[in-house]
N, C-alpha and C positions, 0 to 999 in steps of 0.2 A: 506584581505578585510573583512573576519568575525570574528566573534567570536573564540575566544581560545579553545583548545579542555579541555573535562569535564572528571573527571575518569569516568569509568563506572563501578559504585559499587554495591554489593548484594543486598542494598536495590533498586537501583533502576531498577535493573534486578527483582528483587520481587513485586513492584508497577507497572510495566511496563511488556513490555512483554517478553517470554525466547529466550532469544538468541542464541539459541543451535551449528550456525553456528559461531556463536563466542567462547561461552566457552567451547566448544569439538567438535572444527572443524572437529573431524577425525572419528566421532559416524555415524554410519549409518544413522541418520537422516540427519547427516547434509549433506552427501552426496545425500539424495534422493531430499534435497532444489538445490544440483547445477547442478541434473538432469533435474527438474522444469527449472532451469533458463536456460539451455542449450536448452531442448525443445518450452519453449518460444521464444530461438534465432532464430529458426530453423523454426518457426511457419511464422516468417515472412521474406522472403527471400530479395525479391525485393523492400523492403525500411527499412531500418535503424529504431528502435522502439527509439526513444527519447523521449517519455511520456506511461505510461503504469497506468490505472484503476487498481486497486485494491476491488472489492466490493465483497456483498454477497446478500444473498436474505433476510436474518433477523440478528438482532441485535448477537451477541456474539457467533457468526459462527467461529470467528478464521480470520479474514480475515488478522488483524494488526499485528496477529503472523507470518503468511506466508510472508507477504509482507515486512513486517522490514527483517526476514531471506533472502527473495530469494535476498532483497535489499545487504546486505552484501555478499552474493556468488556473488555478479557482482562489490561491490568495491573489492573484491579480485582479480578479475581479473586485477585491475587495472583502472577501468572504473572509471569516477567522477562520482557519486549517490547524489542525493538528496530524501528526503523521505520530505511529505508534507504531512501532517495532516489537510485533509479538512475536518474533522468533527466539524463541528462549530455551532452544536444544543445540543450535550449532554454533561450536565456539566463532566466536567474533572474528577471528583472524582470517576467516576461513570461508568468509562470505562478505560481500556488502551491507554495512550498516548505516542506519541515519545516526549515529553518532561521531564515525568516520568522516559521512556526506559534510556534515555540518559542522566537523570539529566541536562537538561538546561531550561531556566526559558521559563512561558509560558507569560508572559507578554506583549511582541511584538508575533506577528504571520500572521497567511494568512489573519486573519478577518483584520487587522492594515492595511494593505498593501492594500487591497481592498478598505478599508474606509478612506486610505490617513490620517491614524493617528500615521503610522510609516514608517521605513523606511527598506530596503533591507539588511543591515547592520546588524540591532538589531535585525533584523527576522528568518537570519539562524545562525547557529550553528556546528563548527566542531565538529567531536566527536572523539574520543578516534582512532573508524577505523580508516584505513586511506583510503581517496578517498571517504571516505562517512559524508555527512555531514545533518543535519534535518532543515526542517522550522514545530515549531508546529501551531495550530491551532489559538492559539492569545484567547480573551475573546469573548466572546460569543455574537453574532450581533443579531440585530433583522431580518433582512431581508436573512440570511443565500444564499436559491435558487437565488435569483435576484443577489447577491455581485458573486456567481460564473456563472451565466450565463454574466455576464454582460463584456462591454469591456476592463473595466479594468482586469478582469480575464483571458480573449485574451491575454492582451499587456504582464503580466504578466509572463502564461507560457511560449509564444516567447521568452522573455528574459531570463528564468530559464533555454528550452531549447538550448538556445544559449552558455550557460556556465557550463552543465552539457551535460555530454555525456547521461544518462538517468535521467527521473525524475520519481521518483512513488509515486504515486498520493493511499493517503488510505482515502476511499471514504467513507462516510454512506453507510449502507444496502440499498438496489435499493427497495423495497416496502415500506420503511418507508415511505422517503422523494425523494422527485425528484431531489436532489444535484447528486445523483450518475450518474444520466441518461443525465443531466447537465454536467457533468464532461467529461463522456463515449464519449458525442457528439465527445469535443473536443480534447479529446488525441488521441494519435496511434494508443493503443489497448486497452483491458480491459479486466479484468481475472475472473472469478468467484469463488470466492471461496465455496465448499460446504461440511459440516463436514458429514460422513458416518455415516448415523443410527438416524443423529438428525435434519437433515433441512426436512424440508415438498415435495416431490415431487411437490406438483401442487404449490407452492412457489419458487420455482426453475425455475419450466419452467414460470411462471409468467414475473420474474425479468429476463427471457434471452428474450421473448417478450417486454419487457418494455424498455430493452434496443436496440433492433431490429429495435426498434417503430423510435428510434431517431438516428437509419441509423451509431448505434456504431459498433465499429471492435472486436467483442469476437473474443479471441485469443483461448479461452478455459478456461478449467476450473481445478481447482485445486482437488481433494479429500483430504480432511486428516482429522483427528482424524479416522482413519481406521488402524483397531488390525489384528493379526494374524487370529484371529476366522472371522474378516469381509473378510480379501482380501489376496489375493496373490503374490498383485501385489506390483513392487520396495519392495523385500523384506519383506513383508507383516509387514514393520512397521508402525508408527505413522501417516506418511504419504501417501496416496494410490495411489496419480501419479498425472499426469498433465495430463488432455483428451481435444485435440482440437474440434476445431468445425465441424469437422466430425464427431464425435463419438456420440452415442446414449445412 
């Protein structure tokens, strides 16, 4: 039904972001990512997560890194994955993308699909995984918030969740723009990610109010770029753990 899959080569592991659960599945990091995804399973018992946020509180947090990673420990399981690149206000150039990640073109994408100026076919992408496959972000719309609040964004993810066991949704930062909180609304759950040492505390709790505001499911929240000197914790490597929403 889609697209053919793409190699996945150094440069676009280098323009894109690291895939450490890919290229050295067996590294500690990449087991502290299937830690992450094991806890997030865990996190929600009594209903199956078939759509999952992905955001942060500011721009170049890490959020695309974590969420491409945790996304491949779960097509390893076996799982269909879809990754969806709703970032549809910052040019391409100028951030990490899963079209970059993966080497497939950005041409059709979620802005196309929303604006009914493409089709579901030319918009995802198998990749190299298996069981994982991307939709990216498509060219850049004028009205970004309204295209994902709106019903065609509804109708959408229904049918994305209907043919993928999970979908993860990598969202803009939740204090830039109100895409994230837009999104939060209508997925499962929603993860925050927050790098140790470099997000803003009162930025932090800001974006878990702002996403509150609109009655989203925080599952919890990620740590990482956390060193041996910051933390202890999962091995006190790169990553510092996954902390539910109980934790303080």
């Amino acid at each position: 039904m889609f697209k053919k899959k793409q190699k996945l080569d150094n440069e676009s592991l280098k323009n894109g972001v690291g895939l450490v659960t890919f290229t050295d599945p067996t590294s500690t990091i990449a087991e502290q990512f299937r830690t992450v995804r094991t806890n997030i399973q865990f996190s929600s018992v009594d209903k199956a997560l078939k759509s999952i946020v992905f955001t942060s509180s500011a721009p170049s947090e890490g959020k695309s890194t974590v969420s491409n990673n945790v996304a491949v420990t779960w097509a390893d399981q076996g799982k269909r994955v879809l990754i969806v690149d709703a970032d549809m206000r910052r040019p391409t150039v100028h951030r990490p993308t899963v079209h970059r990640t993966f080497s497939v073109s950005n041409a059709v994408g979620l802005s196309n699909l929303l604006t009914e100026t493409g089709n579901l076919e030319n918009a995802i992408h198998e990749t190299i995984i298996n069981n994982l496959s991307v939709m990216p972000s498509g060219p850049i719309p004028p009205n970004p918030s309204e295209l994902l609040g709106s019903t065609k964004m509804a109708a959408l993810l229904e049918q994305l969740t209907d043919h993928y066991d999970l979908v993860i949704i990598d969202a803009p930062p939740v204090n830039t723009v109100t895409d994230a909180q837009v999104l939060a609304a209508r997925a499962d759950g929603t993860i925050l990610v927050v790098p140790q040492g470099i997000a803003d505390k009162a930025g932090v709790r800001h974006a878990k109010q702002l996403l509150e505001a609109v009655q989203a499911n925080i599952l919890g929240a990620i740590l990482n770029r956390a060193t041996t000197e910051k933390s202890t914790g999962y091995y006190g490597g790169y990553y510092g753990g996954y902390y539910g929403t109980d934790d303080k």
